[in-house]
BASEFI-919547 format. One record per atom (N, C-alpha, C): residue in three letters; z, x, y. Coordinates in steps of 0.1 Angstrom, whole numbers, plus 2048, in hexadecimal, padded with zeros to 3 digits. Layout:
ALAZXY;...
This chain:
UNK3A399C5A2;UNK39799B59A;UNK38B99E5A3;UNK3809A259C;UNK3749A55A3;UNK37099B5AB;UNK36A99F5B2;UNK36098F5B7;UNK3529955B2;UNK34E9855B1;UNK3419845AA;UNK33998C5B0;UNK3389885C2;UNK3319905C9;UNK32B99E5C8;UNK33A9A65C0;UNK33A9B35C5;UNK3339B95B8;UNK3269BD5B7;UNK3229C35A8;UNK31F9D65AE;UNK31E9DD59F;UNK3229E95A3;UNK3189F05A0;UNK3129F95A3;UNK302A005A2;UNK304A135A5;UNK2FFA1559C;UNK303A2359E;UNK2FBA2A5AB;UNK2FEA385AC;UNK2FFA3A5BD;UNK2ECA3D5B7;UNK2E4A3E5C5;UNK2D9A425C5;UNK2D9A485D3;UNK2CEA545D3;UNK2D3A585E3;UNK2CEA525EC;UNK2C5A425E9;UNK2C2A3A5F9;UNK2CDA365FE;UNK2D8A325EC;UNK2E5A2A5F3;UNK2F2A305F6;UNK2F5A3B5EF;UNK300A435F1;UNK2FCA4B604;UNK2F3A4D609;UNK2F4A54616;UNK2FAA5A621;UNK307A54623;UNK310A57630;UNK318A5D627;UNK31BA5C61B;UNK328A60610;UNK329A6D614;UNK31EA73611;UNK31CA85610;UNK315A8D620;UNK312A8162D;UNK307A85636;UNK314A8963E;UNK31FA83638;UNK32EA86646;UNK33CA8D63C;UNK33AA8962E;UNK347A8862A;UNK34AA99628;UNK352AA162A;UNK352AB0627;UNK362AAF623;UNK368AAB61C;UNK371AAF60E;UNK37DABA60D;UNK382AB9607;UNK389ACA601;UNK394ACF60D;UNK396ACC615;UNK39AAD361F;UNK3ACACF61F;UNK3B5AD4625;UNK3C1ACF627;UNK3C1AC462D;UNK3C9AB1629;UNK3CDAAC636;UNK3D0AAE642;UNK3D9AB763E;UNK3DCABF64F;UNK3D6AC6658;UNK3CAACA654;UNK3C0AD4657;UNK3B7AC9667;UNK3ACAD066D;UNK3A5AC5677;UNK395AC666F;UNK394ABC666;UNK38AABF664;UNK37DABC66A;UNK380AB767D;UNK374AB3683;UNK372ABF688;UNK37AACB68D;UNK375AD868D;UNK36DADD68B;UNK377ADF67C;UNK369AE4674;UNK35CADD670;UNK357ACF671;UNK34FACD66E;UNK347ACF67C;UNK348AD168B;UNK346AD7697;UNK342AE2693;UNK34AAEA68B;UNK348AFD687;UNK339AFA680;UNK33AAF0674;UNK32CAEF669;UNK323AEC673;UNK323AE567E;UNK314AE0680;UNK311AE7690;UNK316AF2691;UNK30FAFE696;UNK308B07692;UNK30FB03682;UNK304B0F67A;UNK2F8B1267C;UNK2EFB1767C;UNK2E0B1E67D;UNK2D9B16670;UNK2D2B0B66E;UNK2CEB0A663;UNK2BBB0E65F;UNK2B7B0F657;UNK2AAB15656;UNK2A3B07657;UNK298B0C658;UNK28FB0365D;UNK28BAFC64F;UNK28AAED651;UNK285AE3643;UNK270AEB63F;UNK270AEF637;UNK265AF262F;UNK25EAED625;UNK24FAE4629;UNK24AADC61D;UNK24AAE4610;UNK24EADC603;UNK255AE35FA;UNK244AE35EF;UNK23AAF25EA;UNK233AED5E2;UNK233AE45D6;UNK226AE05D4;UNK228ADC5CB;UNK225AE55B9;UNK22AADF5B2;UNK229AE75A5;UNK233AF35A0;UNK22FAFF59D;UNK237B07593;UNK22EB1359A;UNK236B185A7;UNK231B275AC;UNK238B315A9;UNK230B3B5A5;UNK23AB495A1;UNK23BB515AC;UNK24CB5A5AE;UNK24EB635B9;UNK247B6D5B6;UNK23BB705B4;UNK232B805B6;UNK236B895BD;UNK23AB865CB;UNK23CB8F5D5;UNK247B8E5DA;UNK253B8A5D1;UNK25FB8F5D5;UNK265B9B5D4;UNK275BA25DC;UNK276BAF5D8;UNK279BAD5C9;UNK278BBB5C2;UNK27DBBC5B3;UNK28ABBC5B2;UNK28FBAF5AA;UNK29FBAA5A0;UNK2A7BBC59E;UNK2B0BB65A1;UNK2BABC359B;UNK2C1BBA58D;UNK2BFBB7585;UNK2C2BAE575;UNK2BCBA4574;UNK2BDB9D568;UNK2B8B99565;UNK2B4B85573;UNK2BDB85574;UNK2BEB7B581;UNK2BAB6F578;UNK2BBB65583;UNK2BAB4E580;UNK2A9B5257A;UNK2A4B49575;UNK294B4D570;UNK28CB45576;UNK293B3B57F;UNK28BB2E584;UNK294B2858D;UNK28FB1F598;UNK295B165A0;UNK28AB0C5A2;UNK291B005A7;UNK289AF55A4;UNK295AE95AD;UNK28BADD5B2;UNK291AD55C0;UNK292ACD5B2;UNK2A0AC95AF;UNK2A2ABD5A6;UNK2ABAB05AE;UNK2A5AA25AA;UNK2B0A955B1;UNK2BAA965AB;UNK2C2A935B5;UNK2D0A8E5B3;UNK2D5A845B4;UNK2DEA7B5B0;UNK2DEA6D5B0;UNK2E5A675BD;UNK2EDA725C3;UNK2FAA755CF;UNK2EFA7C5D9;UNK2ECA865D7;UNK2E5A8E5E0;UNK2D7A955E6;UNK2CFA8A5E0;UNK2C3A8D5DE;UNK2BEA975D8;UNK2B5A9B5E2;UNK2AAAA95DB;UNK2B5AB45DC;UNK2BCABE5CE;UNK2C4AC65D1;UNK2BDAD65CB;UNK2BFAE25CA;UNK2BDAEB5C9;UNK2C2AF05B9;UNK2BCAED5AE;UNK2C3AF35A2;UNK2BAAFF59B;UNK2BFB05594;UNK2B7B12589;UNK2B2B0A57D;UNK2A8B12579;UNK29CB0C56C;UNK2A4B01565;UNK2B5B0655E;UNK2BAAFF556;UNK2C1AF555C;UNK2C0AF356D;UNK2C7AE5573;UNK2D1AE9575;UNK2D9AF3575;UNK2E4AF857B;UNK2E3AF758C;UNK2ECAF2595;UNK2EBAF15A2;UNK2F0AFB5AB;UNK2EBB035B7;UNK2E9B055BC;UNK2F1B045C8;UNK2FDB0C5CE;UNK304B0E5D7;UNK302B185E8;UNK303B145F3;UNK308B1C5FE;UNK315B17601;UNK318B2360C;UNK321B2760F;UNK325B2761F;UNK32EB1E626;UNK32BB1F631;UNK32EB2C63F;UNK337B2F635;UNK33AB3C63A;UNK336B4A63A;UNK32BB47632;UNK31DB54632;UNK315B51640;UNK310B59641;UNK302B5B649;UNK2F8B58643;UNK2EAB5264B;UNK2DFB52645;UNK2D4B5E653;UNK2D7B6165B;UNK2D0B67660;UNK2DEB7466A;UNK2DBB81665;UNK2D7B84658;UNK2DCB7F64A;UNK2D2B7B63E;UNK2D8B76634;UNK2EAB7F62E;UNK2F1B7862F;UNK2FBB7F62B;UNK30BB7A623;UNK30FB7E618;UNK319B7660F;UNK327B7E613;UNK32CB75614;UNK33CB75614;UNK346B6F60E;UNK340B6D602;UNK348B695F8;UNK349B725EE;UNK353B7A5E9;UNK351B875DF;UNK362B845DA;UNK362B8F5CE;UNK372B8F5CA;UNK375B7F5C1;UNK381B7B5C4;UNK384B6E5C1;UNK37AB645C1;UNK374B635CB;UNK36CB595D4;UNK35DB615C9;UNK35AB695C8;UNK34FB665BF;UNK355B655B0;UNK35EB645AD;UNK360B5B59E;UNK35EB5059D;UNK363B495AA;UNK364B3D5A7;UNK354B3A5AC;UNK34CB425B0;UNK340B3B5B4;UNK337B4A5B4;UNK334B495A9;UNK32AB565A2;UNK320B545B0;UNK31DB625B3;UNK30CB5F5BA;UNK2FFB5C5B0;UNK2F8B5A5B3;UNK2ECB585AA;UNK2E2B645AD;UNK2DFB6859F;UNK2D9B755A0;UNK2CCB735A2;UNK2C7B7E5AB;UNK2B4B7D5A9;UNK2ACB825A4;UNK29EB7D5A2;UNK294B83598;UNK28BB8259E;UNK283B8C59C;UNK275B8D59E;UNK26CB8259A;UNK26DB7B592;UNK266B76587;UNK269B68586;UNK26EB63594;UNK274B57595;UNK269B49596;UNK26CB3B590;UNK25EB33590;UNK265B2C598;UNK25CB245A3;UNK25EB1C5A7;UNK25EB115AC;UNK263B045A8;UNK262AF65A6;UNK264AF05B2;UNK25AAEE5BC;UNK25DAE25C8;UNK266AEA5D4;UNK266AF75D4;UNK26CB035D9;UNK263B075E2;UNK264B0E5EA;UNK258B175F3;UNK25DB235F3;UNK252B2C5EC;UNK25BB3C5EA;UNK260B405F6;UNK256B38600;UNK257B4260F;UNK266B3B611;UNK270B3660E;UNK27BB3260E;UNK289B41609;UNK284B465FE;UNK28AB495F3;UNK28AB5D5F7;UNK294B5F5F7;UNK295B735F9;UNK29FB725EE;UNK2A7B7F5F4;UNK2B3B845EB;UNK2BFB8C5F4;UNK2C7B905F4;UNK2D1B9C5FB;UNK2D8BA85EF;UNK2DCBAD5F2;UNK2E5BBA5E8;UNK2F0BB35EE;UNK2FABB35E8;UNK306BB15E4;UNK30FBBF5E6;UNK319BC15E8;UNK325BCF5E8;UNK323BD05DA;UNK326BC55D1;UNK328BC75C0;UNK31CBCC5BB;UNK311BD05C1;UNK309BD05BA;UNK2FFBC85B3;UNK301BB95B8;UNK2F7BAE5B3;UNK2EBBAA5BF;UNK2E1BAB5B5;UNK2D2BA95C1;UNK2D6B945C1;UNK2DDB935CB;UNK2E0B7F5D0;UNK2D0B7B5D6;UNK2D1B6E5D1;UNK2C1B665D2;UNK2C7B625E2;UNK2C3B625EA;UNK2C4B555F4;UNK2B6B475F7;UNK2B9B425FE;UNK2AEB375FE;UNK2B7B3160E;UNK2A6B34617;UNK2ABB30625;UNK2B2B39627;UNK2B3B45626;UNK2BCB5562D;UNK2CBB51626;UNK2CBB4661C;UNK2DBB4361B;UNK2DBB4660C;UNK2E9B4F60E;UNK2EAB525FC;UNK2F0B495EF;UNK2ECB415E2;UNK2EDB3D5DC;UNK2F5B435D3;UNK2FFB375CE;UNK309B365C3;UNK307B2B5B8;UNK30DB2E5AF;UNK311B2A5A8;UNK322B1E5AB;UNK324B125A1;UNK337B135A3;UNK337B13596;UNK344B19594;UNK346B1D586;UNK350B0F57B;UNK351B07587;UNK354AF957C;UNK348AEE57B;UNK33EAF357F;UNK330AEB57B;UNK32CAEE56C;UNK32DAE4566;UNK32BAE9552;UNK323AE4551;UNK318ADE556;UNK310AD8550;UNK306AD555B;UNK2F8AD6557;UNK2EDAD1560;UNK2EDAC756B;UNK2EEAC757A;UNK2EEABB581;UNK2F9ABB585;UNK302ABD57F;UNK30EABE589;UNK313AC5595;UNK31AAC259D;UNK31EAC35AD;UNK32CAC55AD;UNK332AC85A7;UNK340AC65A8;UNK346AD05B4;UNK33FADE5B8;UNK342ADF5C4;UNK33CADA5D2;UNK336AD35D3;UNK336ACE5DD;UNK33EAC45E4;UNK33FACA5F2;UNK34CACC5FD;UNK354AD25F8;UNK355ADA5EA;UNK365AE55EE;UNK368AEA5F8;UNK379AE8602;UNK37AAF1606;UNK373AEA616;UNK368AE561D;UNK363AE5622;UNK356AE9629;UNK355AF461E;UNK34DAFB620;UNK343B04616;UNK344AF860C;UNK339AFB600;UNK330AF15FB;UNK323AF05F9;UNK31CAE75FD;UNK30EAE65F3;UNK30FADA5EC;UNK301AE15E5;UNK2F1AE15F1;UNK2EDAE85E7;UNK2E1AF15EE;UNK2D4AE45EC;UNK2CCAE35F6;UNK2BCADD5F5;UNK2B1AEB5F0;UNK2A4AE25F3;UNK299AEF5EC;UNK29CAFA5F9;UNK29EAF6609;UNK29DB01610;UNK2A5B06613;UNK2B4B0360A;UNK2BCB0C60F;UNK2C8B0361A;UNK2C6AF8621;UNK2CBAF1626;UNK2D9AE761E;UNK2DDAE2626;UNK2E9ADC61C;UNK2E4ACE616;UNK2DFACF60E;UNK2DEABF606;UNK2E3AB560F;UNK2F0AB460E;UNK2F5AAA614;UNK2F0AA2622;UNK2EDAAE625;UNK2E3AAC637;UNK2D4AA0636;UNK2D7AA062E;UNK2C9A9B628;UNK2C7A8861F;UNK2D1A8B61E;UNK2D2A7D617;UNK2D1A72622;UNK2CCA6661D;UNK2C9A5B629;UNK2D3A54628;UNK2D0A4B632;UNK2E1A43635;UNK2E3A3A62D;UNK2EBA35629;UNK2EBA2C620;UNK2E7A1861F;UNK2E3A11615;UNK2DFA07618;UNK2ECA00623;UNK2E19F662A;UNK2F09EB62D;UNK2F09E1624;UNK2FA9DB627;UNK3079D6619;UNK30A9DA611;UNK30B9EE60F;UNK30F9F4605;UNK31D9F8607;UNK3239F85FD;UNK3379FD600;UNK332A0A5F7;UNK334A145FA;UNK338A1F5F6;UNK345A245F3;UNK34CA275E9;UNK355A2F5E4;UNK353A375DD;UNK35AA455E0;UNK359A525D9;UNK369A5A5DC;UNK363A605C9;UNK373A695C7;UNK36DA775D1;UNK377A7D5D9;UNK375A8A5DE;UNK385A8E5DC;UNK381A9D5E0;UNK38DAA45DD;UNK391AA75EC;UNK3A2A9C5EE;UNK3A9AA65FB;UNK3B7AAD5F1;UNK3B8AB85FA;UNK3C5ABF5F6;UNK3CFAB85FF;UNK3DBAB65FA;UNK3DEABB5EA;UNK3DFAB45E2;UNK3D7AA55E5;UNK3D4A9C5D9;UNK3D1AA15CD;UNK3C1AA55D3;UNK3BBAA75C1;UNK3B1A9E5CA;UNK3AAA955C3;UNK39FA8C5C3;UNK3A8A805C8;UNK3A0A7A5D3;UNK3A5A6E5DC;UNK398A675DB;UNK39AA565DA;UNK393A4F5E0;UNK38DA4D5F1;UNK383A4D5F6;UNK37EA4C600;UNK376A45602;UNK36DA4360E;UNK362A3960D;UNK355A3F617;UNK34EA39619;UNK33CA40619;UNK33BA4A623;UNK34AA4C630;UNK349A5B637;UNK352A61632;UNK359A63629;UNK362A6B622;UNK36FA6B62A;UNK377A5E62D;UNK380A5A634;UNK38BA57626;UNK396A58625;UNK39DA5D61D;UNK3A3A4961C;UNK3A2A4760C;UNK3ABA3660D;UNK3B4A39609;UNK3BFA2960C;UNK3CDA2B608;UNK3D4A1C606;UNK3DFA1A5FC;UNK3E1A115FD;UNK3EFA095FC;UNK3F19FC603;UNK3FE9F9607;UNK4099F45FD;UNK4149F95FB;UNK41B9F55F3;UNK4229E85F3;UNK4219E25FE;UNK4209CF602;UNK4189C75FC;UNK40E9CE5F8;UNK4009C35EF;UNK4049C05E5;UNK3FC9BC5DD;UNK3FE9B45D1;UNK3F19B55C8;UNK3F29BF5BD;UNK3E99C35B5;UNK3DF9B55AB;UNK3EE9B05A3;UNK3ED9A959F;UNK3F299859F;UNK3E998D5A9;UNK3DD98E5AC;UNK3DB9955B5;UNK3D099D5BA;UNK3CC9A75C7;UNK3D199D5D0;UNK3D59A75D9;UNK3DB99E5E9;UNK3DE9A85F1;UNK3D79A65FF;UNK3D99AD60A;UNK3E69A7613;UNK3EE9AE618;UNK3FB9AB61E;UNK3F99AF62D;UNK3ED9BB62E;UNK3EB9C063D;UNK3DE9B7647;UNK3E79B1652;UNK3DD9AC657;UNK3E09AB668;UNK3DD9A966E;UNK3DF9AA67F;UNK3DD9B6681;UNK3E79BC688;UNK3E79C968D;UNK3EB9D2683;UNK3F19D0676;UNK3F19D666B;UNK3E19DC667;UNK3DA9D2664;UNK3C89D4660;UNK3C39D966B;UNK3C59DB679;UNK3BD9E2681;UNK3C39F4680;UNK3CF9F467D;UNK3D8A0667A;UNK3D2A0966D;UNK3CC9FA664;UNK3CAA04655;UNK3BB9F7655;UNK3B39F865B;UNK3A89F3656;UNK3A39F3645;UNK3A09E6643;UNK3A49E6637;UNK38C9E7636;UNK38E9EE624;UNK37F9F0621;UNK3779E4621;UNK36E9E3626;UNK3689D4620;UNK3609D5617;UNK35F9CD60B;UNK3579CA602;UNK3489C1605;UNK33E9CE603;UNK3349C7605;UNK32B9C35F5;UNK31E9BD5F9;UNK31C9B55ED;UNK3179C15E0;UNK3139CE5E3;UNK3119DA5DD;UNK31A9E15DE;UNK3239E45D2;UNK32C9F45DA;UNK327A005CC;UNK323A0F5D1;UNK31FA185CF;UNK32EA215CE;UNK332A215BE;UNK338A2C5BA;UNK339A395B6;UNK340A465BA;UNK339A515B5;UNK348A585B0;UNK347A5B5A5;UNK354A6259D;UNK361A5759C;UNK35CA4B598;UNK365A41598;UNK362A3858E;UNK36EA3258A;UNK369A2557E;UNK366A17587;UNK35AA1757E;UNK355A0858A;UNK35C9FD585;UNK3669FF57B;UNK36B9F2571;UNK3759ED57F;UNK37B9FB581;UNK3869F4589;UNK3869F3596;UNK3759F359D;UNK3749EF5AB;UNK3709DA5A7;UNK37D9D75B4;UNK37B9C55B9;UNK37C9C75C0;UNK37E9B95C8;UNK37D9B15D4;UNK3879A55D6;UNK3909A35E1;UNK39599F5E4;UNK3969965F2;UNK39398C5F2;UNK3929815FC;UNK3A098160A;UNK3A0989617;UNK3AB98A61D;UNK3AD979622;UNK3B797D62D;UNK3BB970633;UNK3AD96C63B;UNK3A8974642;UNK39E977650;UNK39596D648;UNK39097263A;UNK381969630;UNK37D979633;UNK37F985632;UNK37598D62D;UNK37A99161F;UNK37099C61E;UNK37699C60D;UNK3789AE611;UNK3829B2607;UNK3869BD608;UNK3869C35FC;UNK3809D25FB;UNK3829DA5EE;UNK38E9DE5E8;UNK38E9DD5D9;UNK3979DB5D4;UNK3979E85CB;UNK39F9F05C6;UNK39E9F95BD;UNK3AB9F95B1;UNK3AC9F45A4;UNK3B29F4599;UNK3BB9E55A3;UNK3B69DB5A9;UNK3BF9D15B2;UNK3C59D65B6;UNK3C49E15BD;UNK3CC9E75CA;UNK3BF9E45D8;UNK3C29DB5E3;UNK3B89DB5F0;UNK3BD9EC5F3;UNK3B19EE5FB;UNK3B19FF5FF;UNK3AC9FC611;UNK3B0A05618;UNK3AFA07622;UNK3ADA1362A;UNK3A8A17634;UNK3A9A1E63B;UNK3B2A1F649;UNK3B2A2E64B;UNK3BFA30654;UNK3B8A31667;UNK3BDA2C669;UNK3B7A2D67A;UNK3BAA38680;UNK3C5A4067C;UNK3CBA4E681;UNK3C1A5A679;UNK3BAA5766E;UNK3B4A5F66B;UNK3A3A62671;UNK3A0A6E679;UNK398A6C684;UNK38BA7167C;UNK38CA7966F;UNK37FA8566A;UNK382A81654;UNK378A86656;UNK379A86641;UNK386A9063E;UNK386A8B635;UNK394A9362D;UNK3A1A95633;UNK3A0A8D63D;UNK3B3A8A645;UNK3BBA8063B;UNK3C7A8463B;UNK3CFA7763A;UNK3DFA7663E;UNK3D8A75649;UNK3E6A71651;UNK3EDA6364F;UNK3E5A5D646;UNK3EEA50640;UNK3F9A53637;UNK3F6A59630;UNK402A60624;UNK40FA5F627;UNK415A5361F;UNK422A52621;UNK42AA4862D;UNK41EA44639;UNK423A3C641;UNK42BA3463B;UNK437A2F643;UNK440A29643;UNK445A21633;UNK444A3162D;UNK448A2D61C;UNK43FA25618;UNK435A1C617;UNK42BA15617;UNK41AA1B614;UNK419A2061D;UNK40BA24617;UNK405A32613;UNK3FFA32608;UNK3FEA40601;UNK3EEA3D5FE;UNK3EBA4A5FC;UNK3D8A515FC;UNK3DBA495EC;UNK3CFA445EB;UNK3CDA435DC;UNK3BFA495D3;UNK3C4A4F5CA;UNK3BAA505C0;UNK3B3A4C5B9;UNK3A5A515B5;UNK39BA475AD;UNK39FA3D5A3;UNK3ADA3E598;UNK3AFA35594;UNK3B8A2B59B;UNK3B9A295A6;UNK3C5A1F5AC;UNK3D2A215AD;UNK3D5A315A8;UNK3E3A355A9;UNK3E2A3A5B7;UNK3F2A3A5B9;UNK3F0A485C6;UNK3F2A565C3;UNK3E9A585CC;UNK3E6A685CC;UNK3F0A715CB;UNK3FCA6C5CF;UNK408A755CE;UNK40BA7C5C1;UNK409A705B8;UNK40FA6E5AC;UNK408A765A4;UNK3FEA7B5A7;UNK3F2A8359F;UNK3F7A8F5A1;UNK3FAA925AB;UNK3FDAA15AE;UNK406AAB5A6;UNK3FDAB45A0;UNK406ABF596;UNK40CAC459A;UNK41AABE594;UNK429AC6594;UNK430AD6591;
């Protein structure tokens, strides 16, 4: 059962913070994702730019080859702060594997289906943007691409609706966009203390895994005891699988808060609970989106936002 303690408050970006400032997603278990996140923070990033204020028009941009986006505008996010969307709130993507100096896309073919570029216009308004942010490139295909901060803007083509992020971290290396072009995520503040964070991300070849506020992959032991919650790991077990602790706020994002509790260990701490499964983290796992827990000693498996394991999700 819950503890009283633990009440659940939807994410805001003072409290959600570290979730999205570290967590980078999508990638294979098996993969090193401290590498690559070494590869990402060499990148060249553009310089932060006070963002005007009001509704400025691009006058003196080059001229749209079509019709192009009609507007961009710095809209909040509840995960990610100030993010980069078009007039109608559609969000706004880079690419890590582009260039921004010279501005340059390398995503075409397959890779631009699934992540349309965003076309540009002359005629573009701009909301909390700095034009002196905002150019364009030609494309092989023939599309005049918007960039912002020399970096070229996408679209993802499973965002259906205004506000949403669903690609962000695909992959590694897809990221929603701020007003200058920078990675949102870079941006968000750290999160309160005594907040527990949990968020669904996507590792392959789960699908969507439970994790917690650095995008550290949870998992949970088949020794416990759901019903009533009961932790069975404790000594040198709990130091190999550190178990989550439940603090007196915990900050959920793509999860049902019905089924986040708390669970009182032997030690007197209290420990997060998910559908009454305690969740833990792995000590062997050194970077976000590992999980080298998977499967230890028949016993512990990644689990998914609803308390199942992750295994079990996986399309056959």
């Amino acid at each position: 059962m819950a503890s009283a303690r633990v009440r659940h408050i939807l994410a805001t970006a003072a409290a959600v913070g570290a979730v999205l400032a570290t967590a980078a997603c999508g990638a294979s278990p098996t993969a090193t994702p401290a590498a690559n996140q070494r590869q990402l923070q060499q990148e060249a990033q553009p310089p932060a730019v006070a963002a005007p204020t009001g509704t400025v028009p691009v006058d003196d941009a080059p001229a749209a080859n079509g019709a192009g986006v009609t507007g961009l505008k710095a809209t909040e996010s509840p995960t990610l702060g100030t993010i980069l969307t078009d007039s109608e709130g559609k969000t706004l993507y880079r690419f890590d594997k582009d260039t921004p100096k010279p501005p340059k896309s390398n995503c075409a073919d397959a890779c631009a289906k699934a992540w349309p570029p965003v076309p540009f216009s002359d005629s573009l308004t701009l909301e909390g943007v700095d034009k002196a942010m905002v150019g364009s490139i030609d494309r092989p295909d023939g599309i005049k691409q918007l960039t912002v901060g020399g970096w070229a803007m996408y679209y993802f083509e499973k965002d259906t609706a205004p506000g949403e992020t669903k690609g962000e971290a695909v992959q590694g290396t897809w990221w929603t966009a701020a007003p200058n072009g920078t990675r949102a995520k870079d941006k968000v503040k750290a999160a309160a203390p005594g907040t527990t964070v949990l968020r669904a991300m996507e590792v392959k070849p789960f699908g969507k895994v439970l994790t917690n506020d650095k995008g550290f992959t949870l998992y949970v032991f088949d020794k416990d005891t759901k019903q009533p919650s009961a932790s069975n790991c404790n000594g040198d077990c709990a130091r190999n699988w550190p178990p989550l602790k439940a603090e007196d706020n915990v900050v959920a994002e793509g999860i049902d808060k019905s089924l986040i509790g708390s669970v009182t260990r032997q030690d007197g701490t209290k420990q997060v609970t998910i559908a009454g499964s305690p969740v833990y983290t792995f000590a062997k796992d050194t970077a976000p989106c590992q999980a080298n827990g998977e499967g230890v000693q028949g016993t512990w498996f990644v689990v998914a936002p609803d308390g199942k394991k992750a295994k079990d999700k996986i399309a056959k």
